[in-house]
KOLKOL-717464 format. One line per 4 residues: number of its first residue (from 0); their letters; for each residue x, y, z of C-alpha. Coordinates in steps of 0.25 Angstrom, whole numbers. Layout:
REM residues N
NUM> a> X/Y/Z  ...
END
This chain:
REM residues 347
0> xxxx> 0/0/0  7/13/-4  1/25/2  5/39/-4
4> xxxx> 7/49/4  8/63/4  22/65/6  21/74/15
8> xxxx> 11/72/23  12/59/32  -4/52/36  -5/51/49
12> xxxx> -21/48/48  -23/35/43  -35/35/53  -43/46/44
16> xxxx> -40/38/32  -30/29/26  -25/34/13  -26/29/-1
20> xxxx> -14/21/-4  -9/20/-18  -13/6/-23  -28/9/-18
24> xxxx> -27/21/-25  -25/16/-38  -35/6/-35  -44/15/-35
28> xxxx> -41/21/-48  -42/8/-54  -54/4/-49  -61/20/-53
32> xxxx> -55/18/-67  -61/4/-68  -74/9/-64  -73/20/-75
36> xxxx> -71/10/-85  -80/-2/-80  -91/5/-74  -103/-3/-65
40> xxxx> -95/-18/-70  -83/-15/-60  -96/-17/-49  -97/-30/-56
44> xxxx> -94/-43/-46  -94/-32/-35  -99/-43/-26  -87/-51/-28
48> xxxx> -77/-38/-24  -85/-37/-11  -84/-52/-8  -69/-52/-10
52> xxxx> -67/-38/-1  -75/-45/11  -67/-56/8  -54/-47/9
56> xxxx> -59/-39/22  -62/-55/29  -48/-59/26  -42/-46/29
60> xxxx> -50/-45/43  -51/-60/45  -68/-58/46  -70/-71/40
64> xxxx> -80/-76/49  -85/-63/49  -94/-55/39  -87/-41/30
68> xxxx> -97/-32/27  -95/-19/19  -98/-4/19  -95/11/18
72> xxxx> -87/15/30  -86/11/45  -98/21/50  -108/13/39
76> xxxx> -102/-1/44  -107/3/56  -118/9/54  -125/-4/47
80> xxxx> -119/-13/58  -127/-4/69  -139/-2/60  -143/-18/62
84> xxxx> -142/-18/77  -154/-15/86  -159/-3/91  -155/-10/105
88> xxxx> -141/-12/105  -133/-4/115  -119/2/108  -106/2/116
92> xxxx> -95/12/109  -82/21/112  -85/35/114  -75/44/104
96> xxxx> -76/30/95  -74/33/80  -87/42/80  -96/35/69
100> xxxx> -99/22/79  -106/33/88  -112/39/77  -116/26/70
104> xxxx> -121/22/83  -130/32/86  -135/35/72  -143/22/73
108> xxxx> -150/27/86  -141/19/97  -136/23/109  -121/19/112
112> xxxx> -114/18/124  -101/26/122  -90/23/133  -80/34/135
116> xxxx> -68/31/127  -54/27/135  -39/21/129  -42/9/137
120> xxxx> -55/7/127  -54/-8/128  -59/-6/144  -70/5/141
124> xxxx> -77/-4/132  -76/-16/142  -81/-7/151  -93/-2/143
128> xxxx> -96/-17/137  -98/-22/153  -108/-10/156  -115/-8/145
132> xxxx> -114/-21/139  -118/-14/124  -123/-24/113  -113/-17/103
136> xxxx> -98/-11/104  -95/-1/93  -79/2/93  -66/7/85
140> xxxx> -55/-4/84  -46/9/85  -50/21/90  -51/31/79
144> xxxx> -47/45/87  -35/37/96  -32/25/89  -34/16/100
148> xxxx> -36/3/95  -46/-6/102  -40/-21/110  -45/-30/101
152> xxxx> -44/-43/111  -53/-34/119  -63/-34/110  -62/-49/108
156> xxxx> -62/-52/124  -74/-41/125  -83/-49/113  -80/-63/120
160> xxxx> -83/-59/132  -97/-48/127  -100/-58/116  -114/-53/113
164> xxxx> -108/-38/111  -106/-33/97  -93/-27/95  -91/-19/82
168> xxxx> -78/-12/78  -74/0/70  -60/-4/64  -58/7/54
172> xxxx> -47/13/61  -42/-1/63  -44/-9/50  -33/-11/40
176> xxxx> -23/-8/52  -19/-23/56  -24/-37/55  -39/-37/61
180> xxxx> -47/-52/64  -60/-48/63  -65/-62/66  -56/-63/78
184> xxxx> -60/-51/85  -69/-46/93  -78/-36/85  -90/-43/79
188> xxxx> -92/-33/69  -79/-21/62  -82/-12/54  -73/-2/46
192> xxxx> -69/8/34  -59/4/24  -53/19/23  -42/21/36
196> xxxx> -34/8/39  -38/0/25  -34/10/16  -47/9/8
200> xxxx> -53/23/7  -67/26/9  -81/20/8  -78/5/12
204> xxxx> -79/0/26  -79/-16/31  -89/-23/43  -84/-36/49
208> xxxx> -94/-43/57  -94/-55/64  -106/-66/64  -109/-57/78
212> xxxx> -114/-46/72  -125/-52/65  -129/-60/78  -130/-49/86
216> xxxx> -143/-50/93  -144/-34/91  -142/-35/76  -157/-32/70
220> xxxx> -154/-38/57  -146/-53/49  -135/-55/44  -139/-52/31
224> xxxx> -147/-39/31  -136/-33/39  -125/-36/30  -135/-31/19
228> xxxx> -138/-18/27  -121/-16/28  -118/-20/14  -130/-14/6
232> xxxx> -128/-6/-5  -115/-5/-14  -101/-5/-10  -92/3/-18
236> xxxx> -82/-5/-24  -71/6/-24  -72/8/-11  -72/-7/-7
240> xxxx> -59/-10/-18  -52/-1/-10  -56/-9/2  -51/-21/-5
244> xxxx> -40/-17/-10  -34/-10/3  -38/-22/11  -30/-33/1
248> xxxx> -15/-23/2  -18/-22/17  -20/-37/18  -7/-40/14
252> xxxx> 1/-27/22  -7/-28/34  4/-34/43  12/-22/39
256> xxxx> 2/-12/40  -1/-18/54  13/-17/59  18/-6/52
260> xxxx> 6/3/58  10/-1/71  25/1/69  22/16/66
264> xxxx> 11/17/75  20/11/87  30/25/83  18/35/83
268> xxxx> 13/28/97  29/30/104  30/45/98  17/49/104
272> xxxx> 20/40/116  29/48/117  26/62/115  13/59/127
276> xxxx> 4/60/115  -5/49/118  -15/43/131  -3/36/138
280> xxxx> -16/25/139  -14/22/124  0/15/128  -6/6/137
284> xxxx> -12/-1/126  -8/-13/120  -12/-8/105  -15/6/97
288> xxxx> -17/10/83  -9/19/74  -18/30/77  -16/40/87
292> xxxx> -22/53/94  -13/63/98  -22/75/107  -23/87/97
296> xxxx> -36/94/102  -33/108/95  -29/98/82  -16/108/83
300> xxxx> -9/95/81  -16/90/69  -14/103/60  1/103/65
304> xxxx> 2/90/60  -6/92/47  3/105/45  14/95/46
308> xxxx> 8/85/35  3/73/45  -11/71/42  -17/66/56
312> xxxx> -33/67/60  -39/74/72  -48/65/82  -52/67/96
316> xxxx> -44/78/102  -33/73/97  -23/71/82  -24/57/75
320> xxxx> -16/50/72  -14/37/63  -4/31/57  -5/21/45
324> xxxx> 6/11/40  9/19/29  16/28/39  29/32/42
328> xxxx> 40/31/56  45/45/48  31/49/46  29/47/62
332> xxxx> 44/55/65  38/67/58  25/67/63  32/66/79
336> xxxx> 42/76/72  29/85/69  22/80/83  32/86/91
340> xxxx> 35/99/83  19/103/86  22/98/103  33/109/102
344> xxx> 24/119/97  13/117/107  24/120/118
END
């Protein structure tokens, strides 16, 4: 996968959006100039092109056991999963939560219990599980504003031992990022968009479910019109051949992009350790992501990096963040370079 870059400007926000790498580019073009010249025939045997993306996604997510379903972004995913659930299920989420599991939430006229969100998130949700003891929990596999990325054996050892709870993740900020076994988790039901972590671009997003899901004594609806609820209506094939396309390179580099992200993200993690940048509780745990949150209220420090060509994103009350494999140790030395020249400024 070669990304081009601006060369001077180095992307630190992976987490807004993963960029367009050469080889999906002219993809793309292909595909546009084949739809020029082929018309409505390039939609012929579409089904047999969805058939083999589910197929990819199942191999690539080890869902085998488990259903692929396909749609338009995380917040649509999630909206036709909540849309075939009672009007008596009881919601369990993390406050400050990527905001469209609220949002989706409460649109359909439910009423979530939102616990207050700490570092420690794996103890806030066993704590909010034993009191409210919620049908549904609704939650980031990393958190999109800090980048703390959830205990997975946790969630495990919370569905053993609350089997009757559904457990629904939002992996977009996760996805793409390192090996995941979907069928080996804990999460009955993921769901996320193809444009950050898969380098995919916009307009396809991916719903694993296990059989779970559909035996949930608060779904309203079968198997059937529920996956025909999520799947109705046409999926664009441009969006979803780009989908495909990203996930059959990233198959093959995933070791790589794994390591290598954590590599770089282990230097970011020291140089802010250092400089007291970050909740000293985010050191207590065993694991993190390659996104970060440095406090930046006033956003001063996100204009004096984007004057000094880092693209970061503001979140919270604080400057995000994110770093991709494509990244760069020199890319990091300038950013602390940059870091410390605005600390020295604020004196």
């Amino acid at each position: 996968m070669r990304f081009i870059k601006d060369y001077d400007k180095i992307y630190f926000d992976n987490a807004k959006m993963g960029p367009i790498y050469s080889e999906l580019h002219d993809w793309r073009i292909s595909y546009e100039k084949k739809l020029l010249e082929k018309k409505s025939i390039l939609r012929d045997n579409h089904e047999v092109f969805f058939k083999e993306l589910k197929h990819y996604i199942s191999s690539f997510f080890n869902a085998e056991k488990s259903e692929v379903l396909l749609t338009n972004s995380f917040t649509s995913g999630l909206q036709k999963i909540l849309y075939n659930l009672n009007n008596h299920t009881k919601f369990l989420i993390i406050k400050n939560d990527y905001p469209s599991i609220a949002q989706s939430i409460k649109n359909l006229k439910f009423n979530p219990i939102e616990l207050e969100y700490s570092i420690n998130i794996e103890k806030a949700i066993e704590n909010g599980v034993n009191k409210y003891n919620p049908n549904v929990l609704v939650l980031s596999m990393v958190q999109y504003i800090d980048g703390i990325k959830l205990d997975f054996n946790f969630i495990k050892k919370l569905k053993n031992k609350y089997n009757n709870l559904l457990i629904i993740g939002d992996g977009t900020q996760y996805c793409g990022s390192e090996k995941f076994d979907f069928d080996q988790s804990g999460f009955d039901a993921v769901i996320f968009s193809g444009y950050k972590w898969l380098f995919s671009g916009y307009g396809n997003a991916v719903i694993l479910t296990k059989n779970f899901y559909y035996e949930f004594d608060y779904n309203k609806n079968d198997k059937e019109l529920i996956n025909n609820s999520i799947e109705g209506g046409h999926l664009d094939l441009f969006s979803f051949g780009s989908l495909k396309f990203s996930i059959s390179l990233i198959n093959k580099q995933i070791d790589y992009i794994s390591s290598e992200t954590k590599r770089l993200s282990k230097i970011m993690l020291g140089g802010l350790k250092d400089r007291k940048l970050l909740d000293s509780k985010i050191f207590s745990r065993q694991t993190h992501s390659s996104i970060f949150n440095i406090d930046d209220k006033d956003g001063k420090l996100h204009s004096f990096l984007h004057e000094n060509n880092i693209q970061t994103s503001q979140r919270g009350n604080g400057c995000r963040i994110s770093l991709a494999f494509y990244n760069t140790e020199n890319e990091i030395k300038y950013f602390f370079k940059v870091l410390d020249d605005f600390s020295t400024r604020q004196l």
